[in-house]
C-alpha positions in Angstrom: 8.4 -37.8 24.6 5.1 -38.0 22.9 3.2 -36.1 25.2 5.3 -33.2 25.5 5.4 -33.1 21.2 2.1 -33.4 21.2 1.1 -30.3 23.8 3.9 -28.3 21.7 1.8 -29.3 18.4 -1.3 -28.3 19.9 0.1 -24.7 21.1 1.3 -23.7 17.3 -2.0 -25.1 15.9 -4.0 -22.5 18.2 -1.2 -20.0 17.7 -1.3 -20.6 14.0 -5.3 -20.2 14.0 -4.9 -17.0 15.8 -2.3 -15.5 13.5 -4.8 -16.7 10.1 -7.5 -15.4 12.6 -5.9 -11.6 12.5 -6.5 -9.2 9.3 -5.3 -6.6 8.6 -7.8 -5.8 5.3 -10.9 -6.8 7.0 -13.2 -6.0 3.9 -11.7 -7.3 0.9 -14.8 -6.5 -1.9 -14.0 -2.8 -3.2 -16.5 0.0 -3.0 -17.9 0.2 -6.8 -19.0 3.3 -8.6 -22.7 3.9 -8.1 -22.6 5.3 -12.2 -23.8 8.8 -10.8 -21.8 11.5 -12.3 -22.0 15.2 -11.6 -20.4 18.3 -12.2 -19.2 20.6 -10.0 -19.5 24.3 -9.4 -17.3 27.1 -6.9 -20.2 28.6 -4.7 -17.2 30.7 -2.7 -13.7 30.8 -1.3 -12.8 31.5 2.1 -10.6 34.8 3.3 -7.4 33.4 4.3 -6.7 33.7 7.7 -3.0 31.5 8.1 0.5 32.3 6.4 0.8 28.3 5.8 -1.5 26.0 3.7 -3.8 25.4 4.3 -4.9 29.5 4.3 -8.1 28.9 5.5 -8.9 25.9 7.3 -12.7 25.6 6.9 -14.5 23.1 8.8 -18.4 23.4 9.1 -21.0 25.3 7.1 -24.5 25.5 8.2 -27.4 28.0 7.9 -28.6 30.1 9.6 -32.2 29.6 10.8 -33.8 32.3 9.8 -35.3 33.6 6.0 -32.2 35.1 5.2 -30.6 32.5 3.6 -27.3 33.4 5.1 -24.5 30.4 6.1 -21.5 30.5 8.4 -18.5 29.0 8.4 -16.2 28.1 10.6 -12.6 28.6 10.1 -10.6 26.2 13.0 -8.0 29.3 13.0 -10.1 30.6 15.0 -12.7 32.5 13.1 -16.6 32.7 12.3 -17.8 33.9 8.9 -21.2 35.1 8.1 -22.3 34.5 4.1 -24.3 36.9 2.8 -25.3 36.5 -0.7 -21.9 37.2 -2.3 -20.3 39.3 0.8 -18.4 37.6 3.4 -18.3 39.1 7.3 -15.9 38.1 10.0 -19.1 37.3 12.6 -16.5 36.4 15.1 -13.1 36.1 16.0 -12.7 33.5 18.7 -9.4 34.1 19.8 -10.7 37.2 21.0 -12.3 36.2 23.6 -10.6 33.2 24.7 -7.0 34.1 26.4 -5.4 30.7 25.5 -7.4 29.2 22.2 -4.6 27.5 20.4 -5.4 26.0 16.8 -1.8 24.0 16.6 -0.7 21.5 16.3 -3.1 21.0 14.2 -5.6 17.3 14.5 -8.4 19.3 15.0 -7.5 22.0 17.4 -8.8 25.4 17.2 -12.5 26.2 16.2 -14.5 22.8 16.5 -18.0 23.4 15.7 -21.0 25.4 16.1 -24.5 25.0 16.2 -27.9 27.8 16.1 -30.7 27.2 18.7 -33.4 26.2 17.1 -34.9 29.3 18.3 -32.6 31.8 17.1 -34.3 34.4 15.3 -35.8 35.4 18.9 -33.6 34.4 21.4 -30.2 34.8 19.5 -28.2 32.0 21.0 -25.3 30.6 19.4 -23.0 27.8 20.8 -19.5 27.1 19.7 -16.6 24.6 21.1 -12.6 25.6 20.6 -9.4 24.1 22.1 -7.6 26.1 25.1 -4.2 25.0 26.1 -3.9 22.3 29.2 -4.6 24.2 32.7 -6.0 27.0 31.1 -9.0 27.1 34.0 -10.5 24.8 36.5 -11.8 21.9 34.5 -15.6 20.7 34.9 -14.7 17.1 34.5 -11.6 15.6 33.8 -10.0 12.0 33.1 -10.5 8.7 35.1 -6.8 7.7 34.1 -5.6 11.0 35.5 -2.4 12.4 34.2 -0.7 15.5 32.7 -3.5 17.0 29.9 -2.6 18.1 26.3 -5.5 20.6 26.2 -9.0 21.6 27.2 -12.2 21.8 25.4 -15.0 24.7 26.1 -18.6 25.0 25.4 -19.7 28.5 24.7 -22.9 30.2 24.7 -22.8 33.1 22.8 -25.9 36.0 23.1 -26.4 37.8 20.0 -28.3 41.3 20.2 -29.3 41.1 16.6 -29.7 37.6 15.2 -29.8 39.3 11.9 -26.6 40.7 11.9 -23.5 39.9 10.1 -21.0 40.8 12.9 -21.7 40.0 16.4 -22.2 42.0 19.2 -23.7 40.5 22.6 -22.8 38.6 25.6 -20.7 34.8 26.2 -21.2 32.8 29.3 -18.9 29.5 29.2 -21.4 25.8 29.4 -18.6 22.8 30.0 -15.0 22.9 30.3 -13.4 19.6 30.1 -9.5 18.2 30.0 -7.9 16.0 27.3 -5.1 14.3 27.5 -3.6 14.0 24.3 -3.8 16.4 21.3 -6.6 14.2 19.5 -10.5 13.6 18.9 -11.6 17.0 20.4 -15.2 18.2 19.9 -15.6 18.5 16.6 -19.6 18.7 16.0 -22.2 19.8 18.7 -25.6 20.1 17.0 -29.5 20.4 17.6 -31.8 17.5 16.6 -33.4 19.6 13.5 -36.6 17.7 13.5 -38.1 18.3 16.9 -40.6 20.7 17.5 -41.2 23.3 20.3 -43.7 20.9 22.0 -41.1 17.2 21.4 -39.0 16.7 24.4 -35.9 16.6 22.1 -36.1 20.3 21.5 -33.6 22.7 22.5 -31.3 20.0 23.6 -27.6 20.2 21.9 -25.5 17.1 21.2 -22.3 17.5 22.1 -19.7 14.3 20.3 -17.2 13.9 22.6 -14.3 12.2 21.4 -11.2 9.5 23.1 -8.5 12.2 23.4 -6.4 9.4 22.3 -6.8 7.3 24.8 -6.8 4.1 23.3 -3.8 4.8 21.6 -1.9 5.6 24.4 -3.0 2.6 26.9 -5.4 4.8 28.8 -8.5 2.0 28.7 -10.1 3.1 31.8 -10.9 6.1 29.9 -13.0 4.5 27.3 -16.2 1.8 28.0 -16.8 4.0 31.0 -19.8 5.9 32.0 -18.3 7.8 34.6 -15.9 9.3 31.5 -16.9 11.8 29.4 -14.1 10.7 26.3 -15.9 8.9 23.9 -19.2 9.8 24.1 -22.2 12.0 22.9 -23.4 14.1 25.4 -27.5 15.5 25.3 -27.3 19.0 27.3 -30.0 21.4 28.1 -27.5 24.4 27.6 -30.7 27.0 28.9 -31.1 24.4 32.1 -29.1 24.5 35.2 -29.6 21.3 37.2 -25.5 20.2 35.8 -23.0 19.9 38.5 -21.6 23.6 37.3 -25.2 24.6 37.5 -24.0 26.5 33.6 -26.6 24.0 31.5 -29.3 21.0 32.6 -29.2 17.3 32.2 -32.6 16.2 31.1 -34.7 13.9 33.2 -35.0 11.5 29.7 -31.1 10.6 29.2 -30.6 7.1 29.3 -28.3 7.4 32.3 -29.6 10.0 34.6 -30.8 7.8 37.2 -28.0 5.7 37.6 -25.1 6.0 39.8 -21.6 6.7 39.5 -22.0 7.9 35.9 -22.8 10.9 34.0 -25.8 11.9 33.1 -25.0 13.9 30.1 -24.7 10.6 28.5 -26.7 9.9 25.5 -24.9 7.4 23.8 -21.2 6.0 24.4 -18.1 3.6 23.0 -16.9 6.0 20.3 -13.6 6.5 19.1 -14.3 9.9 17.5 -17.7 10.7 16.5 -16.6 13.4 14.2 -20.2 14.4 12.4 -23.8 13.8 13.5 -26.9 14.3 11.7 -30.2 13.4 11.6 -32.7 12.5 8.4 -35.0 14.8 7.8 -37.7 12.8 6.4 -38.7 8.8 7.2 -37.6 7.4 10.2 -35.7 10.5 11.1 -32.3 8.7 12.1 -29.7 10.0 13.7 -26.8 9.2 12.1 -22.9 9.3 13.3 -19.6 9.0 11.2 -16.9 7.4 13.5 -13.4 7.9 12.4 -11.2 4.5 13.0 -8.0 3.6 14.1 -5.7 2.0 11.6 -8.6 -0.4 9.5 -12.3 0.6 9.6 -14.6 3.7 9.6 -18.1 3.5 11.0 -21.5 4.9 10.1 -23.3 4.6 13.0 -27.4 5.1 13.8 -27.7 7.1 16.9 -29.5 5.4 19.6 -30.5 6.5 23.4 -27.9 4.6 25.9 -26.3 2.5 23.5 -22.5 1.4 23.5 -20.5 1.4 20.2 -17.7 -0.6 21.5 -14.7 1.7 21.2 -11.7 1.0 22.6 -13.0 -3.3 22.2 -14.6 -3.1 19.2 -13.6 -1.2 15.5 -16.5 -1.7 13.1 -17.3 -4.8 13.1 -14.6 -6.5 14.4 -12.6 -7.3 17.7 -10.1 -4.7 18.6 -7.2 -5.4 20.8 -5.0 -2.2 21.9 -2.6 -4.8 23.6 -1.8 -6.2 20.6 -1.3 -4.0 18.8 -2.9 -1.2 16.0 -2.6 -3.0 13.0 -4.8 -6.1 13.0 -8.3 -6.3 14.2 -9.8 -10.1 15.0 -13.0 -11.7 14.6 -15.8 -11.2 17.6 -16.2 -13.9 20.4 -18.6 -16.5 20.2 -20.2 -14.6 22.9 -20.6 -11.3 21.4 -24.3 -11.0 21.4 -24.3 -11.2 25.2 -22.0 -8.2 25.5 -24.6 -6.0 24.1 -22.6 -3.9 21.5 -24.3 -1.5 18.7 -22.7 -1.5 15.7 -22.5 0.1 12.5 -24.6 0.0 9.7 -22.2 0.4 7.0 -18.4 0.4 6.7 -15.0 0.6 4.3 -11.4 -0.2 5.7 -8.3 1.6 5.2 -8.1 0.8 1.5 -10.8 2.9 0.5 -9.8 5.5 2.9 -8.1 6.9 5.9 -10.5 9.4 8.0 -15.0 9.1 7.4 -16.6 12.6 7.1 -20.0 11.8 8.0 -22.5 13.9 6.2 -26.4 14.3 5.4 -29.5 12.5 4.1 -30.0 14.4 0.8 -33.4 15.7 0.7 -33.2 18.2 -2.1 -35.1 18.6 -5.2 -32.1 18.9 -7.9 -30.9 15.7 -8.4 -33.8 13.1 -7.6 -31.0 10.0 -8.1 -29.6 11.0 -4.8 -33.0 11.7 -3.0 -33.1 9.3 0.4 -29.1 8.8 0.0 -27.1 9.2 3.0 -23.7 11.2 1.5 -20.3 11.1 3.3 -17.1 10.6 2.3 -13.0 10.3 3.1 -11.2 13.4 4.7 -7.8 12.8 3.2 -8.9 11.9 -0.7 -12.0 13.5 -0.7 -13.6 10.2 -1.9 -17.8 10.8 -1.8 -20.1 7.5 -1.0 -23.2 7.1 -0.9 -26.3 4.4 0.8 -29.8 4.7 0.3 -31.0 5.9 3.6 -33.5 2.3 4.1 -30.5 0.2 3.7 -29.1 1.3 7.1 -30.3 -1.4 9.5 -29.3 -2.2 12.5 -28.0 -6.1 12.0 -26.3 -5.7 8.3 -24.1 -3.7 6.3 -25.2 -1.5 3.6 -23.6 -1.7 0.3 -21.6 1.6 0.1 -20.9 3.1 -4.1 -19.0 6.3 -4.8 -20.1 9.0 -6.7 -17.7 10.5 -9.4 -17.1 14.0 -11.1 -17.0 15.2 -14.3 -15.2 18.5 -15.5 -16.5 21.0 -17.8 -14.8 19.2 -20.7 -16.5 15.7 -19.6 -13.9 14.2 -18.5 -13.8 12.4 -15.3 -12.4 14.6 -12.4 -12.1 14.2 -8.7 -11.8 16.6 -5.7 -8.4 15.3 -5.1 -7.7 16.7 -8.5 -9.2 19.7 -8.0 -7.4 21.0 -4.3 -3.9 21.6 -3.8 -1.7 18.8 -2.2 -2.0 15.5 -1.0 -5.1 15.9 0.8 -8.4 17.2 0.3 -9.7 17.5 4.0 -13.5 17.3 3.0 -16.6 18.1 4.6 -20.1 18.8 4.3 -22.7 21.6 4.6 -26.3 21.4 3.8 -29.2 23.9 3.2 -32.1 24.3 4.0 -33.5 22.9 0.6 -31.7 19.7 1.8 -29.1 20.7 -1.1 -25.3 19.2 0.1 -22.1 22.0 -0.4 -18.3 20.0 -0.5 -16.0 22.0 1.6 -12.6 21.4 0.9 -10.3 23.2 3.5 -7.2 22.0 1.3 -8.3 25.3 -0.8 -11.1 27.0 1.3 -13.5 26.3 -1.0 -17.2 25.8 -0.9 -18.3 23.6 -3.9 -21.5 22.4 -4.8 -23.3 19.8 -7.7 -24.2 21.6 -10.8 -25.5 19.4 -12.8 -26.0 15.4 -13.5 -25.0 13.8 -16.3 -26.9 10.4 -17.6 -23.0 9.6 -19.6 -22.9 5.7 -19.0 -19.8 5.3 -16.9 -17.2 2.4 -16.1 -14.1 2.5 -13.7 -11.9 3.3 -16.6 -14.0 6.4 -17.3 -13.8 8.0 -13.8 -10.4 7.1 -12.4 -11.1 5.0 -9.4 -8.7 4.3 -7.5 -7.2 0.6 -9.1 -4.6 -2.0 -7.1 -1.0 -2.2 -7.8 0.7 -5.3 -7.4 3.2 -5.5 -4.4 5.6 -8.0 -3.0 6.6 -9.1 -0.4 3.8 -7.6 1.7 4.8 -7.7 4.7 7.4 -6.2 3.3 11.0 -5.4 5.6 13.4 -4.2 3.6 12.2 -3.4 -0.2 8.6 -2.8 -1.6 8.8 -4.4 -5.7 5.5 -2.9 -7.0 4.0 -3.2 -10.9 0.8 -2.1 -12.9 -0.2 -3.6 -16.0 0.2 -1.3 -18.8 3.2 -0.8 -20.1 2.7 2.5 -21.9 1.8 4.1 -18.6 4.8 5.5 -17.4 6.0 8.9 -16.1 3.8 8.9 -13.1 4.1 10.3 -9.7 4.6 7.8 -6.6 3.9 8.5 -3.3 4.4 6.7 0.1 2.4 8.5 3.1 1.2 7.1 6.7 -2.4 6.8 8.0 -2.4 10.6 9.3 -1.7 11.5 5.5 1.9 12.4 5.6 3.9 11.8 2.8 6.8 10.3 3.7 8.5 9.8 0.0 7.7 11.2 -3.8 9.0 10.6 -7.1 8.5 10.2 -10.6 9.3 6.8 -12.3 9.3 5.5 -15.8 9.2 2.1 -15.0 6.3 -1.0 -14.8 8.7 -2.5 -12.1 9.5 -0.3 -9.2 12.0 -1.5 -6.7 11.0 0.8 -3.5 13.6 0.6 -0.1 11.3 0.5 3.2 14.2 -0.4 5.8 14.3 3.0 7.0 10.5 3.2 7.8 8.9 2.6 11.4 6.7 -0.7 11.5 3.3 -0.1 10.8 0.7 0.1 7.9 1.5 2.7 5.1 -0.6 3.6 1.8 1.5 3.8 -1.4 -0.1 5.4 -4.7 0.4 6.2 -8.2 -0.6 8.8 -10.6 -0.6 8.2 -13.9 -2.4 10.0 -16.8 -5.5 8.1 -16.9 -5.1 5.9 -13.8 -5.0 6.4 -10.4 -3.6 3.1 -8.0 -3.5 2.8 -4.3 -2.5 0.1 -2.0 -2.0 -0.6 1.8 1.2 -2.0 3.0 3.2 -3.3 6.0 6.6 -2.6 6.9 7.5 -5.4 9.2 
């Protein structure tokens, strides 16, 4: 009888070690405010092109390469918008052209991205990506797990006679065509490496980011940690070449990949989950950096590097990630890890800071000199902005991220979440070519940028960070208690919303002592939060 008590003891050691081995709030030190404050100033708001909010779904500004100073903007409805000064012009209307662009259900469909050949002014080429529905055309590649597909994703040249107009008139010639299976992690950013020259082999090659198609999430592995897939990966394209298996754009003889078998050449870098943003430093060490949206606990900033594997669908941040068991929890790496040869990030926050990265630029402007060498991103939902010096991004460690905070005209402390419509911002970034950063906010359409710094010493109190509320039990199954300190803050606004950023319950309470039923929810992590007049809490949760 001792034997078989002492196996059994053994087996709910190991299984107790792997249960205190799981987290679900992998890094537990909160992002700090970096005491930069700014103001904010409208630069423009978008034509509405929707009957539902959001109006105008703005997505990407860049500018145009030229002297003109113009920018465009993308709207993911569907249209292209040229900047003028203080005109707008509809440059192009997608849909127009494309028999079965579809923009719904939303998660990114529509309009990805766009990018200007670096040579523009004389050759006038343009590329976009947009969403098609499923079987729209003969794919050029489509998914190792096989299956019925959600949609497909399109590469577009576009030929503009007159690079200096406002509204386009030219020729289109389609590049790539690709299936996805699920309605998720299009491509969202295809861009040109801004810092090589006509003579560096880098130039004139567009990145394409390439994301899962949520694959992970639905138990389609052999999609993902595969170089014969294109899902989950950044793809370097000649699109003026012709040596691609479509014979539409080239494959240069310098990806990491080209000579190998079985695998695409396209490949420049794999093992994403959805590299949403790419950018490169214009100064220094010229990094290319990537901003990796998460699962359900950790968004990556990634450095860009030729052939290298960011772990995706085995790896979230920094941690062991385990579709089999589940979405929740992410582990500790193997004792072995080194061997496996994974790249990964540089700097990192988890789902308590926020839900979705926005990956942004190195700020090399001349207004605000604090911020010069700072690598500025930020949260999608709450329209959070961080910031890392640009030399703290090593390979090996973790840069300390801090968050930048707003002021309103009056002085007080304000915050783009205040200042949209809503539950949720949906930020992004544009830049200039002064290296100066815009805040799009496609909650409202608006274009935003920093008007002026302010040297006001700052604390928490003095901005509104978000603060912790105390909860119990957490896991919780049945009924959430929650309390906040101060007494005379009541009358504020609770909410209850899921990772996508759907709020799932709202009201206003009076009490310190909240008493919250959860049976009704699905099991999985949830964010509850409270506004109050001068404080603003947020918490993660389980419903078991």
């Amino acid at each position: 009888m001792i034997k078989p008590l002492f196996y059994i003891l053994i087996v709910l050691a190991f299984a107790r070690v792997n249960l205190e081995a799981q987290t679900n709030n992998p890094i537990p030190e909160k992002i700090r405010p970096s005491g930069l404050l700014y103001e904010l100033e409208e630069v423009a708001t978008i034509q509405a092109s929707h009957n539902v909010e959001p109006k105008a779904r703005i997505n990407m500004l860049r500018e145009v390469p030229d002297e003109s100073g113009r920018h465009f903007i993308i709207d993911l409805n569907g249209y292209l918008w040229a900047i003028d000064g203080t005109e707008h012009h509809l440059f192009l209307a997608i849909k127009e052209y494309a028999n079965s662009f579809i923009h719904e259900p939303g998660k990114g469909t529509g309009f990805g991205a766009f990018a200007f050949h670096p040579g523009f002014e004389e050759n006038g080429k343009l590329y976009t990506s947009h969403s098609e529905s499923p079987n729209s055309q003969l794919p050029d590649y489509t998914t190792p797990a096989g299956g019925n597909m959600s949609m497909q994703w399109v590469l577009t040249e576009w030929t503009v006679e007159d690079p200096a107009a406002n509204v386009f008139s030219g020729s289109s010639r389609e590049l790539l065509r690709v299936d996805y299976p699920f309605v998720l992690h299009g491509i969202q950013d295809i861009q040109f490496n801004p810092n090589a020259k006509l003579e560096d082999p880098d130039y004139g090659l567009l990145y394409v980011c390439l994301g899962d198609g949520g694959s992970s999430l639905n138990f389609q592995e052999e999609n993902l940690q595969n170089k014969a897939s294109y899902l989950g990966t950044i793809f370097r394209i000649d699109p003026l070449g012709s040596n691609s298996p479509n014979g539409q754009y080239g494959i240069p003889d310098n990806n990491p990949f080209v000579e190998e078998e079985g695998v695409l050449g396209e490949i420049y870098c794999y093992g994403f989950r959805n590299p949403h943003r790419i950018s490169w430093d214009t100064e220094g060490e010229h990094l290319m950096l990537i901003g990796d949206i998460g699962e359900k606990n950790l968004e990556e900033v990634n450095i860009g590097l030729p052939g290298a594997n960011y772990g995706w669908g085995q790896r979230e941040g920094t941690f062991l990630y385990d579709r089999s068991k589940g979405r929740d929890y992410v582990y500790p790496l193997p004792e072995n890890d080194d061997a496996l040869g994974f790249t990964y990030p540089v700097a990192q926050f988890d789902h308590d800071e926020g839900l979705a990265i926005v990956g942004g630029y190195v700020y090399r402007g001349k207004l605000f000199p604090d911020l010069y060498g700072h690598y500025i991103f930020g949260d999608i939902p709450s329209g959070r902005v961080f910031h890392v010096p640009v030399e703290e991004l090593q390979l090996g460690s973790q840069a300390e991220i801090k968050q930048l905070h707003f002021l309103d005209e009056s002085g007080r402390g304000t915050s783009l979440l205040k200042l949209v419509p809503g539950d949720r911002v949906d930020l992004r970034f544009g830049i200039d070519r002064e290296g100066e950063i815009y805040f799009l906010t496609k909650a409202d359409g608006k274009i935003r940028k920093l008007k002026a710094e302010t040297t006001t010493p700052t604390t928490e109190e003095s901005v509104f960070p978000y603060k912790q509320l105390s909860i119990f039990p957490n896991p919780a199954k049945d009924r959430l208690y929650i309390s906040w300190p101060d007494p005379a803050s009541t009358g504020g606004l609770l909410k209850i919303f899921d990772l996508k950023g759907q709020v799932l319950r709202e009201e206003r309470i009076r009490q310190t002592l909240k008493s919250i039923p959860v049976n009704k929810l699905e099991k999985g992590v949830y964010i509850i939060s409270l506004e109050l007049e001068n404080e603003r809490y947020r918490q993660k949760f389980i419903k078991n």
